[in-house]
N, C-alpha and C positions, 0 to 999 in steps of 0.2 A: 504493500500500500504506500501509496505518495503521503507526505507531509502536506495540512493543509497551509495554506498562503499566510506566511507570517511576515508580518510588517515588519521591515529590517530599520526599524526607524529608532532615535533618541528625543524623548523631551525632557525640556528644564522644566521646572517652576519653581517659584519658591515662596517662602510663607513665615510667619514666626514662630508658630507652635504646630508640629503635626503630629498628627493622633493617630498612632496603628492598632486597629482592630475597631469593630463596630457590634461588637458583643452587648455589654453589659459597662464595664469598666471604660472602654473606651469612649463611647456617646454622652456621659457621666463629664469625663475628662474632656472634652472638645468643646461643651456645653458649658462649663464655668471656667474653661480660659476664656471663651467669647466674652462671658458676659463681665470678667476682670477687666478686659480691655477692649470695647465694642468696636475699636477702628483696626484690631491686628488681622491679620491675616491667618485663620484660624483651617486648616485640613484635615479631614476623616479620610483614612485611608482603609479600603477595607477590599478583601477576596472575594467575598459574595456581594449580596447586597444589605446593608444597614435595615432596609425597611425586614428583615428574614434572620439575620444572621444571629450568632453567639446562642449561648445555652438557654437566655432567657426567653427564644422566641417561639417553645415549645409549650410554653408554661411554668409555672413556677407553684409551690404548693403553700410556699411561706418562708420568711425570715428564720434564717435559724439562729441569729445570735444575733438579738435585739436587745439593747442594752435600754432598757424602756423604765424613768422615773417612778420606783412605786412597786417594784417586780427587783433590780439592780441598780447597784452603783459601777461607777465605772472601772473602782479600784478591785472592785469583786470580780468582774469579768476580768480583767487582766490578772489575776491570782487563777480561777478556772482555768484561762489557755494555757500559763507557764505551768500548774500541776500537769494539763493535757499532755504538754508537748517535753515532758520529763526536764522539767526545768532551762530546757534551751532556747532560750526565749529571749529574742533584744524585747523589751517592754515597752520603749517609748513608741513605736509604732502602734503597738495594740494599743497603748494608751491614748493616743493621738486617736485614733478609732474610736474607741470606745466613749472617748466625751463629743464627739461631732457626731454617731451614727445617730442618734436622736435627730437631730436636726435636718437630718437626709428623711427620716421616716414618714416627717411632716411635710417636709417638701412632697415626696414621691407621693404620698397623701393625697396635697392639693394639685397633683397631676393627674389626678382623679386614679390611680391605684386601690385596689377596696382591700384593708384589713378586716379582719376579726375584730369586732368589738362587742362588749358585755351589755346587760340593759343599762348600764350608765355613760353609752357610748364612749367608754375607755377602750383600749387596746387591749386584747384577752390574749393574754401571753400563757403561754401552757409551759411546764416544766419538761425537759427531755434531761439536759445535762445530768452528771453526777453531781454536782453543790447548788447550781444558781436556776434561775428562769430566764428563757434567753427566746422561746420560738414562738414567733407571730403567724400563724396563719393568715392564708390570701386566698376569701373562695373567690375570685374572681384573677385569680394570677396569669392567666393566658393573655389578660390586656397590659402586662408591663410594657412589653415591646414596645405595642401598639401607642403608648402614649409616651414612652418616652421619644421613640420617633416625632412628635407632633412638637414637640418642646425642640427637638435639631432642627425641623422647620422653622419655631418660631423665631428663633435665632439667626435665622439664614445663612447655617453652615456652610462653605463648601465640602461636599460630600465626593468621593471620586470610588466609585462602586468598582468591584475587577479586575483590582492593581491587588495584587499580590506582592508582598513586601518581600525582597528577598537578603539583602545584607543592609547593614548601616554601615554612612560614612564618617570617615572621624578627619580632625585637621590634626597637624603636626606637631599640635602640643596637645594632643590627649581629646579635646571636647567634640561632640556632637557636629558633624556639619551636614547632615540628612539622612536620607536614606535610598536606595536607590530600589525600584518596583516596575513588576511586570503585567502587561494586561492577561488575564486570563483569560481572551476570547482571540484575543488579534497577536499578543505576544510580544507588543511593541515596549520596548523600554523607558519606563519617567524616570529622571532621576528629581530629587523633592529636595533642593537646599534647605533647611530649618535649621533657627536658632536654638532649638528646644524641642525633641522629640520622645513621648509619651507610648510606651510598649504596653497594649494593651489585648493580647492577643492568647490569651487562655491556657488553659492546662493541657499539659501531653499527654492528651486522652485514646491517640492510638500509638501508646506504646508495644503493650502488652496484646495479645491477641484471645478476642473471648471463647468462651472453648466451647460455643459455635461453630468457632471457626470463622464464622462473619466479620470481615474487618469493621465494617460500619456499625456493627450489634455494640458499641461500646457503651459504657455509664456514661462519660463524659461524652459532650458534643462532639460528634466522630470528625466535624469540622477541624477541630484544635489538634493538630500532628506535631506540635512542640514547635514553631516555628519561631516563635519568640524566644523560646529558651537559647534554641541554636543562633539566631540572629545577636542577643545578646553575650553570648558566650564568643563566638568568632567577631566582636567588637572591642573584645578587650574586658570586657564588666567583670563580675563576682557571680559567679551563685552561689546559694546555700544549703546545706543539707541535703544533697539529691540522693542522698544513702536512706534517708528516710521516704521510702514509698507511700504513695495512695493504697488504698487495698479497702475496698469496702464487703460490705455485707450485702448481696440482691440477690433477686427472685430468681434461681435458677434458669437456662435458657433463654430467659427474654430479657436478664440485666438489669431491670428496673430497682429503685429503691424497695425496699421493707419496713420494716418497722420504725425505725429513729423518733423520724421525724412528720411523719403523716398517721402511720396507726399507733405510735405510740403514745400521742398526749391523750388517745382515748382509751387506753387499758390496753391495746395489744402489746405484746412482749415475743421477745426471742426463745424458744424452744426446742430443747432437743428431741428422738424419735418416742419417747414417751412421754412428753406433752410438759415434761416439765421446765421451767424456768434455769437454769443456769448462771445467768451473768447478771450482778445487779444492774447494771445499767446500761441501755440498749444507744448512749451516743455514741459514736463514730470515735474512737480512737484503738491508737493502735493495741494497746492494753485488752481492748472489750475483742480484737481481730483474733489476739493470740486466745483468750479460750474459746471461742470457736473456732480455731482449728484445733486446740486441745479435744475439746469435744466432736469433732470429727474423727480425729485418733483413738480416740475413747473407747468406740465401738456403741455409742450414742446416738450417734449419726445416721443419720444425714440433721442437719440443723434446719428449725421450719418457723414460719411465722405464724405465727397464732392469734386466732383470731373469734373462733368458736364459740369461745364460753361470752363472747358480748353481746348486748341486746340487737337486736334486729337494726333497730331502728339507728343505731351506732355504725353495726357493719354497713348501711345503707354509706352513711355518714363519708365515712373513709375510704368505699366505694366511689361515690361522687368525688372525691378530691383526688382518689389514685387513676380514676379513669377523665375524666374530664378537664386536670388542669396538668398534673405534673406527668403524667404518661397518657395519648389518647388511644394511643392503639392496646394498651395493657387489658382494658375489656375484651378484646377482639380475642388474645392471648388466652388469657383463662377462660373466656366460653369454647375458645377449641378445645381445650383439656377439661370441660366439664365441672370446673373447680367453684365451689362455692363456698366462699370467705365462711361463713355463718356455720358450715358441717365440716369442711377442712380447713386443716392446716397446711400451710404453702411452705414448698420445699424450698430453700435458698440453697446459697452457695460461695464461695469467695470469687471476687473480681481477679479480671485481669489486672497486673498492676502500671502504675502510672506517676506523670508529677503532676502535684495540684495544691497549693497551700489550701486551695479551701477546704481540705481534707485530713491535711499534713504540714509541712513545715518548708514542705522542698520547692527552690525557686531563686529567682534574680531578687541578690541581695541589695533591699532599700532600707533607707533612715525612715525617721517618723514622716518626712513630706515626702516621700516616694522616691527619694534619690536616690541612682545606683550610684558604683563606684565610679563611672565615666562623666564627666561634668556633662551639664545640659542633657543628660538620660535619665529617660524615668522610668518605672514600671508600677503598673498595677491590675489589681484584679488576682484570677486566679494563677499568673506566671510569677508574681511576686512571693518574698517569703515572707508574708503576714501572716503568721499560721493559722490557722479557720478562719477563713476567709471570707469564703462562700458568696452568695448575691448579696447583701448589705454591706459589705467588707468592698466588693468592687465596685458600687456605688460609692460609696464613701470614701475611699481609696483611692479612686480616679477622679472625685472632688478635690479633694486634697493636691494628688498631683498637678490637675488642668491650673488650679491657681497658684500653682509655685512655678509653675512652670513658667505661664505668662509674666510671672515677676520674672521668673530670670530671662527671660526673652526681650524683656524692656530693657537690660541693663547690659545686653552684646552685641555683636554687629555677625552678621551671617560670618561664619568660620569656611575658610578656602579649603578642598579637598583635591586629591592626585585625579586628575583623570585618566592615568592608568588604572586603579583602582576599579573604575566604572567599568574600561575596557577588559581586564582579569571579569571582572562579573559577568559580564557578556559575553564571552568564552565558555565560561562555566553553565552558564543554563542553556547555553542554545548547544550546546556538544551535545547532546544525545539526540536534537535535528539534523544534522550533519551525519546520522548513520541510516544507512540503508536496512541492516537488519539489525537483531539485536534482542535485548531481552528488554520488556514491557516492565513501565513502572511499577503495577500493581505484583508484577512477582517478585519485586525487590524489597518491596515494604512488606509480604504475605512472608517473606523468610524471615526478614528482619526481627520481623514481629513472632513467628513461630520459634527461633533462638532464643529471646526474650524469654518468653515462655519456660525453654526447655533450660534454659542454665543461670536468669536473674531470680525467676520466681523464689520467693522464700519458702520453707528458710533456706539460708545463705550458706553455701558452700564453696572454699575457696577452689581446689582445684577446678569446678562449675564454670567458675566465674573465668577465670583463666583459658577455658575452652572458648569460654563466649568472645572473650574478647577477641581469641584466634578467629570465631566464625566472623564475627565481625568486620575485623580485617580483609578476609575475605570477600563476601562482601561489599565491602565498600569497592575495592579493585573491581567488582563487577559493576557497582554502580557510573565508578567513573569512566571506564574504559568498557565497557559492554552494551549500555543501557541505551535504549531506542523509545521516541518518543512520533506519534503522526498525527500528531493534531495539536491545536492550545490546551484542550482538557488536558491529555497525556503531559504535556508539560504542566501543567500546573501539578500534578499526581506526582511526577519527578521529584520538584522544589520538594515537593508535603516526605516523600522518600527521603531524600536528603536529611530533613530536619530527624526526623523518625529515627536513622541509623544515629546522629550526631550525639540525639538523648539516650540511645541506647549506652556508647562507648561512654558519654557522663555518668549514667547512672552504674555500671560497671564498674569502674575509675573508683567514683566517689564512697559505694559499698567496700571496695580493697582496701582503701586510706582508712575506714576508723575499725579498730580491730577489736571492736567489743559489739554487745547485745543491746541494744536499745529501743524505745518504742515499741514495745509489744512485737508483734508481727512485722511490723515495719522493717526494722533491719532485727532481722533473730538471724546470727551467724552460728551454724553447727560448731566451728571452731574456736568461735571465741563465747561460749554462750551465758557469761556473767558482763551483766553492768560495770563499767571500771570511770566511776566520777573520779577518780585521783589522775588520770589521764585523758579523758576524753569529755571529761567536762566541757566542753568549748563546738564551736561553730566549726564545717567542714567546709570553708571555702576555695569552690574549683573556678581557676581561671585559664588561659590560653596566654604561656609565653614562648615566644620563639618561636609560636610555630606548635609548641608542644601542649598538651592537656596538665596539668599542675593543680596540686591540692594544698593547703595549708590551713594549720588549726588556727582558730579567731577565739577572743576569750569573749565569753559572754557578758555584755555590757553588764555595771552594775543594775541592781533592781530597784524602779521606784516604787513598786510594792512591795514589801520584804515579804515571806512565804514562813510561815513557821514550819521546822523539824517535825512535828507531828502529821503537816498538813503535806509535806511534799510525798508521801507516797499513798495518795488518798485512789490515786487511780490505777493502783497497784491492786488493788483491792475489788475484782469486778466481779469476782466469782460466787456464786450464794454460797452462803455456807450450809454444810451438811446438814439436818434439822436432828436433832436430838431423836432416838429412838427406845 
């Protein structure tokens, strides 16, 4: 087959603040650098389209960590996430969160977004967490999109839909000078001067490969291939913690969430094969991941959501919010298998795994205003490492940035970059147009991702890991020298391969460097499998020097919440205890 006609062409433009992704985080962040400085020159840059794209355009079921006056403090929520995240935690970001997410809530509010509220028209926050109250239900969450697009019009963004972002540019003393992107239909080149550019482009949601086998069957928006990750890493930035995996708990075969955060503020709970309870507490950490797969080893197993012993009129309830806003096809799903919430219990399963601070810790290292380590970059959303992030977190997080950003954008002048640079980029995407035959993007990412699988999944085994990286290797040599593309789709499938293998070889890397047990399931290393705070207490940040992949330990900022000795291993603790007999 021929290669369709791609436009062999380059455009300039330039802007003071541009905004990559049109998710959640980013439209957030485009929308309040506008409205900081209404005459800058403000750009969304995004792969698909803004009015469709990112996780939230599916629906959304509720806030999960609303820091809401009357329910928490904010100093309580940042004590929750550092017990979560086993004390690895910079604080001031969460903290920096946690006193603005209120004021995001009421905005998105008067965006006409619909909360849950009680007959005192208060906000009805249900309890999921092990200590605090943090989750706001939304029956009406499938209109976030929908209205925060309405708020990018009112603003009169410019939006440039299709441009696939592929490397950032930097000037010769370190800072931000754009980034350079490709159309996904025509294939034509922009490069994007900015004084100030804002990563806002999600979690590495197809890492791991679901054991479907479906590349697109993923938890996360099958959209998010780690491209941000890899874009910020081949710039020279920080990330953080990639050793620490996503890994959730969902509905066997179809991926979907379970319990947490939709059935569990109404009495469902996590179950093993005779019905009973296991883990005190059904949020998402890695702590609550490792006894379920304890209890998959058990001979307990298979692990189920439960839902049975609720009234009717309940299961209706969580029904309605698991089919209509945060999964619409997941009715479709259980009436093929006959399953009814009310008489069974639904079989889960562990996820593929992934980076995602909404879930974990792993991610491009920022300060409390979203700063990474390259001046004039930013990041937020679910590619930063805020740890529980989630949709509130990249709402308010991409607030944060779009207005820090716009100040530093007032105070530089556009930064000069090599235009060799641009030429090396141009080389690199379009080399797999240039081959007549060859191997197709989607089998380079179907291996990448089945390696993943067979030698990152946890737990962690060093010689595994070591294999992987050889496959990898591998690999990649096909990607660069083998790999054939015949059309713009096929190209853009490349690019998303590219990133895919780039997070693969990080999160490999980053698992080798810390040689201890941490985070529950998250990193469980066979060989090193005790906690070791007298060494690894600190931050695992991987960068790119030379050329080369580079890890170095970071000490964990002091704390502006202290944590009492008693309280720091409260999430250690998830397992029921045995009942006296």
């Amino acid at each position: 087959m021929t290669m369709d006609a791609i436009l062999d062409d380059t455009s300039e433009v330039k802007c003071d603040v541009l905004v990559i992704g049109g998710g959640t985080a980013g439209p957030m962040a485009a929308l309040k650098a506008k409205l900081k400085n209404p005459k800058a020159n403000v750009i969304l840059l995004e792969k698909a389209n803004v009015k469709r794209s990112g996780a939230i355009s599916m629906g959304m079921d509720g806030l999960n960590n609303a820091v809401i006056p009357g329910y928490a403090t904010p100093e309580q929520y940042v004590k929750e996430i550092t017990i979560a995240n086993d004390g690895i935690v910079d604080q001031k970001p969460v903290l920096k969160y946690a006193e603005n997410c209120y004021d995001i809530i009421q905005e998105l509010d008067s965006f006409g977004i619909r909360f849950l509220k009680n007959e005192n028209g208060d906000f009805d926050v249900k309890k999921v967490h092990h200590i605090g109250t943090y989750v706001l239900p939304m029956p009406n969450g499938d209109t976030v999109k929908r209205a925060l697009y309405r708020q990018l019009r009112r603003a009169r963004l410019l939006i440039s839909n299709r441009y696939m972002a592929t490397r950032l540019l930097t000037a010769k003393d370190g800072r931000i000078a754009g980034a350079i992107g490709v159309n996904t239909r025509t294939g034509e080149f922009l490069v994007v001067r900015a004084k100030a550019v804002i990563l806002c482009m999600g979690a590495a949601g197809r890492l791991g490969l679901p054991t479907s086998g479906y590349m697109y069957g993923t938890y996360e928006n099958a959209a998010n291939s780690g491209d941000g990750y890899a874009m910020a890493y081949h710039a020279g930035a920080k990330l953080a913690n990639l050793e620490c995996f996503q890994i959730n708990p969902l509905i066997k075969d179809y991926n979907g969430p379970a319990c947490a955060y939709v059935a569990g503020p109404f009495g469902a709970y996590t179950a093993n094969n005779m019905g009973e309870r296991f883990i005190e507490c059904d949020y998402w950490s890695g702590q609550m991941m490792l006894e379920f797969f304890n209890e998959l080893q058990s001979g307990k197993g298979p692990v189920f959501l439960k839902m049975d012993h609720l009234h009717e009129k309940t299961v209706e309830e969580i029904s309605k919010t698991l089919h209509n806003v945060e999964r619409p096809t997941r009715g479709h799903f259980h009436d093929g298998r006959k399953t009814d919430y009310a008489k069974d219990m639904v079989e889960m399963h562990i996820s593929e795994i992934g980076f995602c601070s909404g879930h974990s810790a792993s991610g491009v290292f920022v300060d409390e205003f979203a700063r990474t380590t390259v001046p004039g970059l930013y990041a937020a959303g679910d590619m930063a490492n805020v740890p529980h992030n989630y949709m509130l977190g990249a709402f308010t997080n991409g607030a944060i940035a779009g207005e820090h950003a716009m100040g530093y954008a007032d105070d530089v002048e556009l930064a000069d970059f090599d235009a060799a640079d641009v030429a090396l980029e141009r080389e690199r995407v379009m080399a797999p147009t240039k081959r007549e035959d060859g191997i197709p993007p989607n089998q380079i990412e179907y291996k990448t991702r089945r390696l993943v699988n067979d030698y990152l999944q946890p737990p962690k085994v060093t010689k595994k890991y070591h294999l992987g990286q050889q496959r990898f290797a591998e690999v990649r040599e096909d990607l660069e020298q083998g790999m054939m593309v015949r059309n713009s789709h096929e190209l853009l499938r490349s690019l998303e391969a590219a990133s895919i293998l780039d997070c693969a070889d990080m999160a490999a890397h980053a698992s080798l460097f810390r040689t201890e047990s941490r985070w529950g399931l998250y990193h469980l290393r066979s060989d090193y499998p005790e906690k070791d705070n007298e060494n690894w207490f600190c931050h695992a940040l991987l960068g790119k020097e030379n050329g080369k992949m580079v890890t170095e330990k970071h000490a964990v900022s002091d704390y502006v919440v202290p944590i009492a000795e008693d309280e720091k291993d409260l999430y250690d603790k998830q397992r029921v205890a045995a009942s006296a007999s």
